[in-house]
Structures are given as C-alpha cells and as structure tokens.
C-alpha positions in Angstrom: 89.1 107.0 81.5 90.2 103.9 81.4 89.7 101.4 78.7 89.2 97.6 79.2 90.3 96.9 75.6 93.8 97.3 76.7 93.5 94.6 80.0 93.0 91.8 76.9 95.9 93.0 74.7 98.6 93.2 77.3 99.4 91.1 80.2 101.5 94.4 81.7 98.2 96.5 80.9 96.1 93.6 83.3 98.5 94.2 85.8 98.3 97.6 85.7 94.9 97.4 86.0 94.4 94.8 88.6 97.1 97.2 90.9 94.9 100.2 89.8 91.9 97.9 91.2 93.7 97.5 94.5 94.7 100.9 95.3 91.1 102.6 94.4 89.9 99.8 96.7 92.2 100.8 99.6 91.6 104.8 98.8 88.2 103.6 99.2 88.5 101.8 102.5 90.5 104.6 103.9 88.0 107.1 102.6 85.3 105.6 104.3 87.0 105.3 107.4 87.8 109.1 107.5 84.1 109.5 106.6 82.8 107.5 109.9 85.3 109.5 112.2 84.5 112.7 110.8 80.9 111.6 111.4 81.7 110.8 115.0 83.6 114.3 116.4 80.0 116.2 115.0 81.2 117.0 111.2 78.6 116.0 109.6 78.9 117.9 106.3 82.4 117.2 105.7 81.5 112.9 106.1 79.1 113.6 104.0 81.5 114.8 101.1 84.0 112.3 101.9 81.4 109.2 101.6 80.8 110.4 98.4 84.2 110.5 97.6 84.8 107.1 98.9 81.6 105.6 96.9 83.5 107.3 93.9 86.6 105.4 94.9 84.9 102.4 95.3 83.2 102.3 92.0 86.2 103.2 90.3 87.9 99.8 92.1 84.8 97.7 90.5 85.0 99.3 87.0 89.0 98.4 87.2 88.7 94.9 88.5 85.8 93.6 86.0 87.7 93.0 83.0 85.0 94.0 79.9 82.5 92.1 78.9 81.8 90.1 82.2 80.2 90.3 85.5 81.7 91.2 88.6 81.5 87.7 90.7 82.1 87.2 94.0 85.2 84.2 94.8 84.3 81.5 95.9 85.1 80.9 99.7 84.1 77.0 100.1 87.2 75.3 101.2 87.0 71.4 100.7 89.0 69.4 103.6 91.6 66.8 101.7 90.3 63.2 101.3 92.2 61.0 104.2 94.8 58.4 103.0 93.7 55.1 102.2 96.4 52.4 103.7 
C-alpha cells in the first residue's frame, strides 16, 4: 500500500503520487464508462463487477490525492473578473 509519509519527505515521491492520483482517476472514469455500456447491451452482471471495480479505482485516486493528515477539499471554482484601469 501506499504510504503518505513518503509524499512529505520527497518532492519526486509527491509527484509520484499526484501522477498515481491521476491515472487511478482516469482507470476510474474509464471503468465506469465500460460499466454503463455493459449495462446498456443487457450485461447486467458483468457492470455490476466492473462498477465495483471502478469505485475501487476511484477510492484508490482519493486516498493518493489527499496527502496525510488532511481533508480531501474541493478547489475552488470562483473566478474574480480583474478590476478596470483607472485613467
């Protein structure tokens, strides 16, 4: 497993994980996808086992993007317009 210890010692190891973030969330997104079309041509069963795969994938993407200790936020989307010149 992976440990969040190493995300603080090393700025390679936060890169590592943030990457490792990223691709679990795209495995994830993909998964999920697969899931809903398998859904769609009648089998059930097998979406079934690949949603659970892609909730796996997904909470493996949240453990690797919440470095230890704190909270998983979302980011802020608010985008302020810039103040107009004054002549």
């Amino acid at each position: 497993m992976y440990d969040h210890a190493e995300q603080d010692s090393d700025p390679a190891a936060a890169l590592t994980a943030s990457h490792a973030a990223r691709t679990a969330a795209a495995i994830a997104a993909c998964l999920a996808s697969l899931a809903e079309e398998a859904t769609e041509v009648g089998l059930a069963s097998l979406a079934v086992f690949i949603g659970a795969a892609a909730d796996f994938a997904q909470q493996e993407a949240t453990q690797r993007a919440r470095p230890a200790g704190q909270a998983f936020g979302r980011p802020s989307l608010v985008w302020s317009a810039p103040e107009p010149e004054q002549v």
